[in-house]
N, C-alpha and C positions, 0 to 999 in steps of 0.2 A: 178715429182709428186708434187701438192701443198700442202702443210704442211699444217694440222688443228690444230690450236691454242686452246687448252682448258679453257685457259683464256676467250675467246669471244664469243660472244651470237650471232655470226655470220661466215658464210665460208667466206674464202680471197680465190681470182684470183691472178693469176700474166699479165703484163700490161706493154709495152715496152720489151726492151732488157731483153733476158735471163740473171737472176741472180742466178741461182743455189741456191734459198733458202732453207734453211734446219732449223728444227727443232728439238732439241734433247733435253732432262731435261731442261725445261722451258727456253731455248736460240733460239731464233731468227736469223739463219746468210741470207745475203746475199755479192752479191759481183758486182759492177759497171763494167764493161768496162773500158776501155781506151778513155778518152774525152767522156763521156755519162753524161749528163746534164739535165733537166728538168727548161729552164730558156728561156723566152724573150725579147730579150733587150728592155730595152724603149726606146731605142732610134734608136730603128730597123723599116725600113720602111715595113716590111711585116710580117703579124701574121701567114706565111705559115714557118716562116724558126724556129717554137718552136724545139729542140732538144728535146733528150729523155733518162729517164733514167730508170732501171726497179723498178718495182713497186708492192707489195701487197699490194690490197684493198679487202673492203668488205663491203654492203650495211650498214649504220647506223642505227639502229634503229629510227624512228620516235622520236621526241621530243629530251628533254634533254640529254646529256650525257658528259663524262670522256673517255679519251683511255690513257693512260699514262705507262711510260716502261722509263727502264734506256739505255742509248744508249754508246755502246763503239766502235772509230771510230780504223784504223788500218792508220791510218792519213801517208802519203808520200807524199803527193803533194798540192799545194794551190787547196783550196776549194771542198778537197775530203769530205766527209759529209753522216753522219746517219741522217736519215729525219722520223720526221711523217707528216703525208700527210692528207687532205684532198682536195676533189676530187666533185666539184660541177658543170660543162658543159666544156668543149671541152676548152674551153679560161675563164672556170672561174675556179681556184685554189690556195692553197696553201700550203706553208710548212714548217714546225720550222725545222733548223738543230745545230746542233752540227757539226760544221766545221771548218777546218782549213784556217783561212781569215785572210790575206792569209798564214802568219806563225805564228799565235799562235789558239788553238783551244778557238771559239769564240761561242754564239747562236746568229744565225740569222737568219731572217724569213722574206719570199718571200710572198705577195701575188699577183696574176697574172687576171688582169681583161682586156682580150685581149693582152696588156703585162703587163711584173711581174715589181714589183720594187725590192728595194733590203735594207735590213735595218738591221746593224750590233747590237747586244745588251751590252754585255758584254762579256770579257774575263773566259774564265776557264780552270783553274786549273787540266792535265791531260787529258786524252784524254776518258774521261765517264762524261755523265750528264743525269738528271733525265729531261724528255721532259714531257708536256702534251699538249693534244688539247681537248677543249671542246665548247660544246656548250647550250648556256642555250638563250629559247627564241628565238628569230632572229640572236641573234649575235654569234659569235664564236670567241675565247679568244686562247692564245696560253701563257704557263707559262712554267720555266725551274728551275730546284732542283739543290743542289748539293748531299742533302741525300732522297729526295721522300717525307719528313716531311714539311718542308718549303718552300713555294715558291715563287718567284721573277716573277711577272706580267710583262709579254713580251710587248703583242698586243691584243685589243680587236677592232673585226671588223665586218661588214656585206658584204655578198657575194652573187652574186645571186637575183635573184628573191625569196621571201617566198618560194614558191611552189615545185623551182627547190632545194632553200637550202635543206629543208624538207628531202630530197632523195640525199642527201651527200653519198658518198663510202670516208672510211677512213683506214688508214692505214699505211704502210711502202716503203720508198723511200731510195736507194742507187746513189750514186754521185760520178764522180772523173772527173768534166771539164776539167782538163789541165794536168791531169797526167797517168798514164798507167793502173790502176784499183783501188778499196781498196775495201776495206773490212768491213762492220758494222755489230754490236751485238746488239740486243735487247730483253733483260731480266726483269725480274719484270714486265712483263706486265700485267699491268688490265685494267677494261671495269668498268665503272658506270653508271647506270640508273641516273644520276643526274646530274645538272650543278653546277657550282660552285657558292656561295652565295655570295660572295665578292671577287670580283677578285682582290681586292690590299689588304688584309689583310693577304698573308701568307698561307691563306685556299687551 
C-alpha cells in the first residue's frame, strides 16, 4: 500500500525496487536492497546500464516550491543514503543525500543529465540532517540544516528543458550501492508554495 503523506498537496507512487515504505505519526520509512543504486557513471559508455533504486514521487505543483524533511540514515555501508529526489525525464534527475562517503556521513548531491556527476559537500555530525529541494523560477537549488532553521547553500542548477522542468515529480529516494540494504527516516516533512529568496543567506 502507498502511504499518503498529509504534509503534501500531492499523492506519491512508488518507482523501482520494492521498498516497503511506510508511514506512521509523521515518519517516512523505507528500506533499499542490497546494491540498489540510482547513479550513472560519467565515465560509463552506455546510458542503458542506469541502476535503480526505490523511489516515492509525486507530481509538483506548477511553479515555485519547498519540500524539505529531516532524514535519518541507518548507515552500514559506504554510500548507503536518504535522498530527496527530484525527478525531470528518463535521463534527466536529481538528488541531495545524506550519505555515508564513504565512512563518515557526508551531503552530497548527484545531478544526472544522461549521466550523473557526483559532488561531496560537507561532513556531518551523526547520522540525521535536515535536506531541502526547491525551486524558484527555472532553477532548482538543493540546501541542507543541521536543525531546519539555518541553512547551508548546497547547489543551484537548471535541468530540463522549461516545459518539461515545469512537470517535475519529487520526492523520496533510498540507497545502499555496496552494501546489503539500509534503512532511511524522513520526518518533519513539509511542502511550500514558495521558492526560496536568497539562497545563500541561511533563508
Amino acid at each position: 500500500m502507498t502511504p499518503r503523506l498529509p504534509e503534501l498537496p500531492f499523492e506519491l507512487s512508488p518507482f523501482g525496487p520494492d521498498a516497503e515504505w511506510a508511514y506512521e505519526g509523521g515518519v517516512l520509512t523505507g528500506r533499499a536492497g542490497a546494491r540498489q543504486d540510482r547513479f550513472v557513471p560519467p565515465g560509463g559508455a552506455s546510458l542503458d546500464s542506469t541502476s535503480d533504486a526505490p523511489r516515492l514521487l509525486g507530481p509538483a505543483p506548477r511553479g515555485d516550491f519547498q519540500l524539505l524533511a529531516r532524514v535519518k540514515v541507518g548507515f552500514a555501508a559506504a554510500f548507503d543514503a536518504g535522498v530527496l529526489y527530484l525527478h525531470v525525464g528518463e535521463r534527466e534527475w536529481a538528488k541531495i543525500c545524506l550519505e555515508l562517503s564513504p565512512d563518515r556521513p557526508t551531503v552530497c548531491t548527484v545531478v544526472t543529465r544522461g549521466h550523473s556527476d557526483d559532488v561531496n559537500s560537507f561532513v556531518v555530525d551523526g547520522d540525521s540532517c535536515w535536506l531541502r529541494l526547491s525551486r524558484t523560477g527555472n532553477a532548482f537549488a538543493f540546501h541542507a540544516s543541521a536543525d531546519g532553521e539555518r541553512w547551508t547553500f548546497v547547489r543551484v542548477f537548471a535541468l530540463g528543458d522549461p516545459e518539461h522542468a515545469a512537470d517535475a515529480s519529487i520526492g523520496f529516494l533510498v540507497q545502499s550501492p555496496t552494501g546489503e540494504g539500509c534503512e532511511a527516516s524522513f520526518d518533519r516533512i513539509a511542502f511550500r508554495a514558495t521558492g526560496v529568496g536568497d539562497l545563500r543567506d541561511g533563508s
